[in-house]
N, C-alpha and C positions, 0 to 999 in steps of 0.2 A: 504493500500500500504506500509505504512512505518512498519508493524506485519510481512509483506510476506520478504520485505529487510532486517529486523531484523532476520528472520528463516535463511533466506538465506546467511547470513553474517555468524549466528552462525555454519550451517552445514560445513559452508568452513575452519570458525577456528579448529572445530573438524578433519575434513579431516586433515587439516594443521599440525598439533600438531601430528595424528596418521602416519601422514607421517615420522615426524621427531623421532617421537618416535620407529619408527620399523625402526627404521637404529642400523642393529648387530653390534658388536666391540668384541673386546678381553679386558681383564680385565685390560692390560696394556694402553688402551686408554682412560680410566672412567675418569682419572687426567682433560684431556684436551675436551673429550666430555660426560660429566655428564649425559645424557640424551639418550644416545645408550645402548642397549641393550646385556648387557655383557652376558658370556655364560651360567649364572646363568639365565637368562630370555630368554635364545634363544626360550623356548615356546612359547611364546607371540608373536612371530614371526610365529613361526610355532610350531604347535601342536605336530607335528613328532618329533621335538627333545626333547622330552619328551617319548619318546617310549622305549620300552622294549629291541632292539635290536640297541643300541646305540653305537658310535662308537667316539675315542680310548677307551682300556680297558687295563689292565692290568694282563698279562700272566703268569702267577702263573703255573712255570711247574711241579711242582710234582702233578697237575691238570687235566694236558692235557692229551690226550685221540692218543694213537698211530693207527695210520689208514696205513694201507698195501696199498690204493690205493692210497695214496698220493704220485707219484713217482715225477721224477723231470720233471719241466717246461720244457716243447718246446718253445724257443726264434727262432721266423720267422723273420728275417730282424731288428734284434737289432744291428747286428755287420754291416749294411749297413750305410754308411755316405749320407743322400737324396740328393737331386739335387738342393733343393729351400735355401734358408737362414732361418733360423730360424727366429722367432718373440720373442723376450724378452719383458715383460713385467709389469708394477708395477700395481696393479689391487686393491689397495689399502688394500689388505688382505700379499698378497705375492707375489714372485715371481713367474711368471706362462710363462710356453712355451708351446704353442699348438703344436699339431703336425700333418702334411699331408700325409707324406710319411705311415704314419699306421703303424708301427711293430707290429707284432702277438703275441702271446700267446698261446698255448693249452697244452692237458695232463695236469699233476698233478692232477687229480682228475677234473678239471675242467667241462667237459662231453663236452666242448665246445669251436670253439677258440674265440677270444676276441681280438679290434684291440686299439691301445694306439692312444690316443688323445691329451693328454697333460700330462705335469709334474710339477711340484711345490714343494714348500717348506716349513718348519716350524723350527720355531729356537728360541733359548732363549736369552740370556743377557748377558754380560760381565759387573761386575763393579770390579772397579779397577783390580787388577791379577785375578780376579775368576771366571770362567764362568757358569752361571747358565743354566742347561741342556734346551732344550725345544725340546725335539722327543713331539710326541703324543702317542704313546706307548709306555708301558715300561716291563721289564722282570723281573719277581719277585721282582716288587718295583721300580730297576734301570731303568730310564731314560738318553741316551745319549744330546748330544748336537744337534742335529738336525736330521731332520726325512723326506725323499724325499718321494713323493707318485708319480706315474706313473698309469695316470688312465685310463683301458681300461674300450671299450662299448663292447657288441657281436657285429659281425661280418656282421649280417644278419640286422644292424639296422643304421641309416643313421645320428642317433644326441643323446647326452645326454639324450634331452625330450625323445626319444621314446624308447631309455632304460632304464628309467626307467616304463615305463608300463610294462615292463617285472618281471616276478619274480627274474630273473638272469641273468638281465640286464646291470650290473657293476659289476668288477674286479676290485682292485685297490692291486697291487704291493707298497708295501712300506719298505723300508730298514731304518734302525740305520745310522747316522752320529756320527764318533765318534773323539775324539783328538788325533792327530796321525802327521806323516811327510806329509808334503806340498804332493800335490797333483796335480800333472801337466795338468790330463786331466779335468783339473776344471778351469783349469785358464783361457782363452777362454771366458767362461760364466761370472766368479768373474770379470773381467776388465768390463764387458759389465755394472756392477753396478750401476757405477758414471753416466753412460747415462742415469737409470730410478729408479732416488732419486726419482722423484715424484710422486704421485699418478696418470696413464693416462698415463707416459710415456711408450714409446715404445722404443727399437732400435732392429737391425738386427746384425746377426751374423751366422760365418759359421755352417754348421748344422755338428753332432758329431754323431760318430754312436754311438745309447743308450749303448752298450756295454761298451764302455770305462768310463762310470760315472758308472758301477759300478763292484763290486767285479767280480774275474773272474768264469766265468759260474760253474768251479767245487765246485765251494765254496757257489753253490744257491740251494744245494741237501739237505738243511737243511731249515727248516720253517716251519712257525706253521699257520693255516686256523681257519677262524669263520666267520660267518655272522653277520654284522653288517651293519652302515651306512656311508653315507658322513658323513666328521666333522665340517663342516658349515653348517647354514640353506640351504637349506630346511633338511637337515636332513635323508635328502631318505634313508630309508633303504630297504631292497634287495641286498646291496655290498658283492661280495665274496673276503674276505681280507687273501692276503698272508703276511705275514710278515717274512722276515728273519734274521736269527739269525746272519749272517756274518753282518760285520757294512761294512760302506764307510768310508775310511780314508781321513780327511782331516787336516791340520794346524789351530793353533788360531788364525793365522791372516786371515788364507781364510774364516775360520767361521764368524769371527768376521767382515768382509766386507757385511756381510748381514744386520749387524745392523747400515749400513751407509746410509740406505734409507730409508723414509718417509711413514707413512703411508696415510697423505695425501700432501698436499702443503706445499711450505715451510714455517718454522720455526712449521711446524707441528713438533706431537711425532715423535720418532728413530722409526723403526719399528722394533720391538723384543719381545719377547714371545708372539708371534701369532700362539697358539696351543690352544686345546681345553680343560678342564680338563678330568680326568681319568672318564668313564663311569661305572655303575653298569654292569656287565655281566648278572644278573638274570639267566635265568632257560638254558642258551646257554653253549654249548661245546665248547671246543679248542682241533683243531687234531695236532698231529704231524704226518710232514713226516715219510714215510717210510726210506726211505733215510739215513735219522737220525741215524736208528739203523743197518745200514750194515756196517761190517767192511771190509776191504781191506785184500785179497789174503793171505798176508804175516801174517797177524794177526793170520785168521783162523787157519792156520795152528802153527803157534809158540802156540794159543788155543790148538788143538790139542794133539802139542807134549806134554804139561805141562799133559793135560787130561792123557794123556796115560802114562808116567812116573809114575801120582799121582795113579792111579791105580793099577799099575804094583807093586808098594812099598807096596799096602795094600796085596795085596795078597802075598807077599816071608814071 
């Protein structure tokens, strides 16, 4: 009896311990929890994020591979303001907003529309005057100061879980944060802060049409596609990643209001550099828009005239 309580004690320590030990962190949380599993062991976690088609990467553009069919994004009900209040909340990783109302997505290549679910955040650190970047992707090296992801499901499918059994299951929109003039259509959200310092908190606030957090539509006909994955465990990959190349203007002080919350409880860590490191790209492509490379009416033709001039001179 006292062999079988002895098994039984030690199988519950080991549960115990595997418990504690597969709780993920960012490498900015190792100081305060030594025994989470920074993004250097996110395997151990799960075996996917050790995989080939990982996710952020770094976009090395004299790399990228220019694709014709990548035309610009159809935004379905981005510039609508929804009916409900939003949900803000601290989720002990980031800032995260679900979403009901659904805005869509389709075209740019996608073959499919795609409905947004939620949105979130990644950021780095201020010490003293200096802020140290925290996007998760970066372009030719360069990293901005923060990085928003808008993450659509397809359309035809009712939850995360069962888009991912799909091949092409997840979308994820993600834009540059960069240092710029204060930002009005941010403010709204940034007050809402000091309501969810804590790990679990919630508060409400009025719902914003996605349009206005970010660049204006003409300035989205630029951006670069790959497949890759989430940048948390599990790691799913299957994601089709847009990334674009216009940043979000925001202020150092609006940034820096993101590192005024907690990752967990209080006198927990600041919450700040909650990004993933840069991933291997391995044997994967990066396309660019089409978009990219159209010039505007007036160009062509000033094109043109020079053409025909330069011509004209060789021949007298």
């Amino acid at each position: 009896m006292e062999l079988l309580f002895l098994v039984l004690f030690s199988l519950h320590i080991l549960k115990t311990e595997a418990v504690v030990g597969g709780h993920w962190c960012y490498q900015s949380q190792k100081y305060e929890l030594p025994h989470c599993e920074d993004p250097r062991q996110w395997y151990v976690i799960d075996v996917t994020c050790n995989g080939n088609k990982q996710s952020p990467i770094n976009i090395v553009t004299k790399n990228v591979i220019y694709d014709k069919s990548l035309k610009p994004l159809k935004f379905e009900g981005y510039d609508v303001k929804g009916s409900s209040k939003w949900n803000i909340e601290n989720n002990g990783h980031t800032v995260k907003v679900p979403l009901s109302a659904s805005p869509k997505i389709g075209g740019g290549g996608l073959g499919r529309k795609y409905k947004a679910i939620e949105f979130h955040f990644h950021w780095g650190v201020q010490i003293e005057r200096q802020y140290f970047p925290g996007s998760e992707h970066s372009i030719d090296g360069e990293k901005q100061a923060m990085e928003l992801h808008i993450v659509h499901i397809r359309e035809d499918v009712s939850d995360i879980t069962e888009a991912k059994k799909k091949a092409d299951g997840v979308a994820v929109l993600a834009f540059f944060i960069k240092v710029e003039d204060e930002n009005k259509n941010y403010a709204t959200l940034i007050n809402e802060l000091d309501s969810i310092k804590y790990k679990g908190q919630t508060a409400q606030m009025e719902p914003l049409p996605l349009s206005s957090l970010l660049p204006p539509e003409k300035d989205l006909r630029r951006y670069y596609r790959y497949e890759g994955s989430l940048t948390t465990p599990d790691c799913h990959e299957g994601v089709i990643w847009t990334v674009f190349e216009k940043p979000i203007e925001l202020s150092i002080s609006q940034i820096s209001q993101f590192s005024t919350i907690h990752f967990d409880r209080k006198n927990s860590t600041a919450m700040a550099e909650n990004f993933r490191p840069i991933q291997f790209l391995n044997e994967r492509k990066v396309y660019w828009s089409s978009a990219s490379t159209l010039l505007p009416p007036a160009k062509v033709l000033m094109l043109v005239l020079m053409l025909t001039y330069i011509l004209s001179s060789l021949f007298q």
